[in-house]
C-alpha positions, -999 to +999 in steps of 0.1 A: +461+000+119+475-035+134+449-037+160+424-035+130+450-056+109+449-082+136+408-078+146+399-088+110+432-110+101+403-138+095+387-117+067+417-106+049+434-143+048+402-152+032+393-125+008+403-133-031+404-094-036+402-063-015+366-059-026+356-087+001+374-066+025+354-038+021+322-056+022+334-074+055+344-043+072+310-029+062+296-056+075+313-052+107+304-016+110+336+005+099+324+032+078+341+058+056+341+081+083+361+054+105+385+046+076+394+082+076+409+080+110+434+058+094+440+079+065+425+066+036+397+084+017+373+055+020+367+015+031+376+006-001+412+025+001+416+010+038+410-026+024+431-022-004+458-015+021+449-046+046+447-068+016+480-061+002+497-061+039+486-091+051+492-128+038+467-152+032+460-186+032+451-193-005+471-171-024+453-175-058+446-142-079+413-123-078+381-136-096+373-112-117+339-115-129+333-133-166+308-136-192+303-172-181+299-168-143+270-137-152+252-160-175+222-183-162+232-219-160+207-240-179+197-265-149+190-233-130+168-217-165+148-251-161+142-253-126+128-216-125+105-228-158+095-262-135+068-246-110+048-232-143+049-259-161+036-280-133+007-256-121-004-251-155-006-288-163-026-289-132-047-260-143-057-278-176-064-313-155-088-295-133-106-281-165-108-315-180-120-339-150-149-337-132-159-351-095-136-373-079-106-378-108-107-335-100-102-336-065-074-365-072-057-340-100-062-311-077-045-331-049-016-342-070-011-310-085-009-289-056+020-318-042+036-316-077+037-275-077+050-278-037+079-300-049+083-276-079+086-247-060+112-261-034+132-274-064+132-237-081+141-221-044+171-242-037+191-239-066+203-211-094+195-168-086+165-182-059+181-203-039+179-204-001+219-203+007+224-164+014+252-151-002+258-129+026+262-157+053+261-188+036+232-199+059+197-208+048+171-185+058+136-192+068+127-218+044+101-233+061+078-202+059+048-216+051+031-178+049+036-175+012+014-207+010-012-191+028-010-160+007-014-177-025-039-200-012-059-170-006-052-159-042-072-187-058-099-191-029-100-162-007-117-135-030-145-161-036-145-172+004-152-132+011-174-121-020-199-149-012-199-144+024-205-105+019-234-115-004-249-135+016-262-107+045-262-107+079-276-143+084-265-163+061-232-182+056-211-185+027-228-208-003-195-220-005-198-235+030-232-247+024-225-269-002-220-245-029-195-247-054-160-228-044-151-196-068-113-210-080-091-182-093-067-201-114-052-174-136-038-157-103-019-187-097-006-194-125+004-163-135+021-164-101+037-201-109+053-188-143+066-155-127+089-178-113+109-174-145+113-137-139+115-136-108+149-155-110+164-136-138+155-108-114+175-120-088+206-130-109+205-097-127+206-081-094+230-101-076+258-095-108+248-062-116+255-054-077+290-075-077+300-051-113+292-019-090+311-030-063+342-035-083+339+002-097+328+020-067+354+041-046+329+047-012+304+028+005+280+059-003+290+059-036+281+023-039+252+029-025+236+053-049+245+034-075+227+004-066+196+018-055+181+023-090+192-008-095+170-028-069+144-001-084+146-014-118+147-049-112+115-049-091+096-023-121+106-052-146+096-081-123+059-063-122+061-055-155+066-093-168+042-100-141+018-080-157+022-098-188+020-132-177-013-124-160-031-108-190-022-142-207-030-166-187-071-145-181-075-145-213-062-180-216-085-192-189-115-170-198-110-155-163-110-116-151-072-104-148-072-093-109-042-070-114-046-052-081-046-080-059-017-102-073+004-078-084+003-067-051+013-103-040+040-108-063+058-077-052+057-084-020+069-121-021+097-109-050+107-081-025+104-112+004+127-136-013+155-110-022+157-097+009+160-133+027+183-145+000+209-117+010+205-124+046+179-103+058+155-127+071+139-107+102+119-087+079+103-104+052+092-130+079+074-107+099+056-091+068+040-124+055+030-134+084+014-101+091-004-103+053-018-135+058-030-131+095-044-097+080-063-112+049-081-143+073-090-116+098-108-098+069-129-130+059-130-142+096-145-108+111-173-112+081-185-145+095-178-134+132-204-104+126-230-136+124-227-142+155-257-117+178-246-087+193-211-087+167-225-073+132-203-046+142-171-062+137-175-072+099-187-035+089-151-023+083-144-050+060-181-050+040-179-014+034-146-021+017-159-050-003-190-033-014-172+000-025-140-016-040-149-052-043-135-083-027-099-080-045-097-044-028-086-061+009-057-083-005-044-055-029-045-029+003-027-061+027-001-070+004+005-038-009+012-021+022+038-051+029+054-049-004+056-010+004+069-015+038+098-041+026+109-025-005+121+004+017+136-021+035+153-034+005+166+003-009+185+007+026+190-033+034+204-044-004+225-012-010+249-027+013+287-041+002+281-067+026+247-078+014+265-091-021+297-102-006+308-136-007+298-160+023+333-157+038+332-117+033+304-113+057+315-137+084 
């Protein structure tokens, strides 16, 4: 018990209650199974033990979690409102102008919704300091730009270049107009909203868990519904936005393809807001590379002696249509990280305080 005492005398001088002990040790790899060897039931028995034994720095009382630290702060409830606002502003300039004042709109907008975004991303539930390191994770990712770019171009970009045979190119690169899918975007813009209430309710939800919880396990179980229902209601108010903002726009609601999208960007940002960066990185860039190899074998299989390559992809369009290959991409990411997140978020550390986790 001292060598342990002394190994993690940091942690415990730190820690404001025993609770950030248990995450920290998590963190560091004790389990229940090594708190045992030193008696005690569980890691959270063990820390209570280290917590009361050894003195620290700032001996203030525990934190307990209040109704004011769980509610949303209202700069944080407008920043998360700020990227819709902007895109659909942009949205209704773009339907409005014609010719050059639309590519000027369509050039300011898209710098407005940028700034937007990276406003709602590093403050409030979204923002890019980890909780579980205190470090900012990967926010120059500029995959979930790709992704979304794709969202309001791609699905034209691949329809019209299975249309147009063999032979042909693209209208759209001929001089054609482009087929803009706007309602996917904004729906995407004002799930923004959501998407942050998501996070918070998860993060405090997590933190009340952790205070009743006797076992790492125990915790555990009891937060994996949780990460379960906070992603079912993201999709569900995802849902919703995008069946208003088709039949606002007069547009088919593509509910394959971005609902598809915003789980796996929703499952994305909560894993690299508690730390786990690795993952979610990897999984964009997979999507994105995955949905411009789709429309780039269709206009390699021009080329003579390569029709080959683009069958895969025009048998898919043809039987499914062209929403069929972002839905199948971004769904088998979202999949692949929300197992992730049942085994990654479940952790004490994962909703400790930065110090906890050091």
């Amino acid at each position: 018990m001292k060598i342990l005492m002394h190994r993690h005398r940091g942690l415990c001088e730190r820690a404001v209650d025993p609770l950030e002990i248990a995450a920290g040790l998590e963190a560091h790899g004790v389990t229940d199974r090594t708190a045992a060897r030193f008696r005690h039931r569980d890691v959270f028995s063990l820390a209570e033990e280290m917590y009361a034994r050894v003195p620290r720095t700032d001996a203030s009382p525990p934190r307990p979690l209040t109704a004011a630290a769980t509610r949303p702060r209202a700069d944080w409830v407008l920043l998360a409102l700020l990227p819709g606002a902007l895109c659909a502003a942009t949205v209704a300039g773009l339907r409005l102008t014609t010719g050059q004042p639309r590519l000027i709109t369509a050039a300011v907008g898209i710098l407005a919704l940028a700034l937007g975004l990276r406003a709602a991303l590093s403050r409030g539930p979204l923002s890019a300091v980890t909780p579980r390191t205190g470090a900012h994770p990967a926010g120059g990712n500029s995959w979930p730009w790709w992704l979304l770019a794709y969202a309001a171009l791609g699905d034209g970009l691949l329809h019209d270049a299975v249309a147009a045979g063999p032979h042909g190119l693209p209208a759209c690169l001929t001089g054609g107009p482009w087929a803009l899918a706007t309602a996917p975007v904004l729906a995407l813009a004002l799930a923004c909203a959501p998407a942050a209430w998501s996070a918070h309710l998860l993060s405090v939800r997590a933190r009340r868990k952790l205070t009743t919880s006797r076992g790492l396990e125990e915790f555990a179980a009891s937060v994996r519904p949780l990460v379960l229902a906070v992603f079912a209601l993201f999709l569900g108010a995802l849902t919703a936005l995008l069946a208003l903002c088709a039949a606002a726009l007069g547009e088919a609601a593509p509910y394959a393809q971005v609902l598809t999208l915003g789980a796996l960007l929703l499952t994305a940002r909560l894993l690299a807001l508690h730390g786990f960066t690795r993952a979610p990185a990897v999984v964009l860039g997979a999507a994105a590379l995955a949905e411009a190899a789709a429309v780039g074998t269709v206009l390699a299989g021009r080329l003579p002696g390569c029709g080959a390559l683009a069958a895969p992809v025009e048998s898919l369009v043809r039987a499914w249509g062209p929403g069929s290959v972002p839905a199948l991409v971004c769904g088998a990411g979202a999949l692949v990280l929300l197992v992730q997140a049942t085994r990654s978020l479940t952790r004490a550390s994962a909703h400790a305080r930065p110090e906890a986790a050091r």
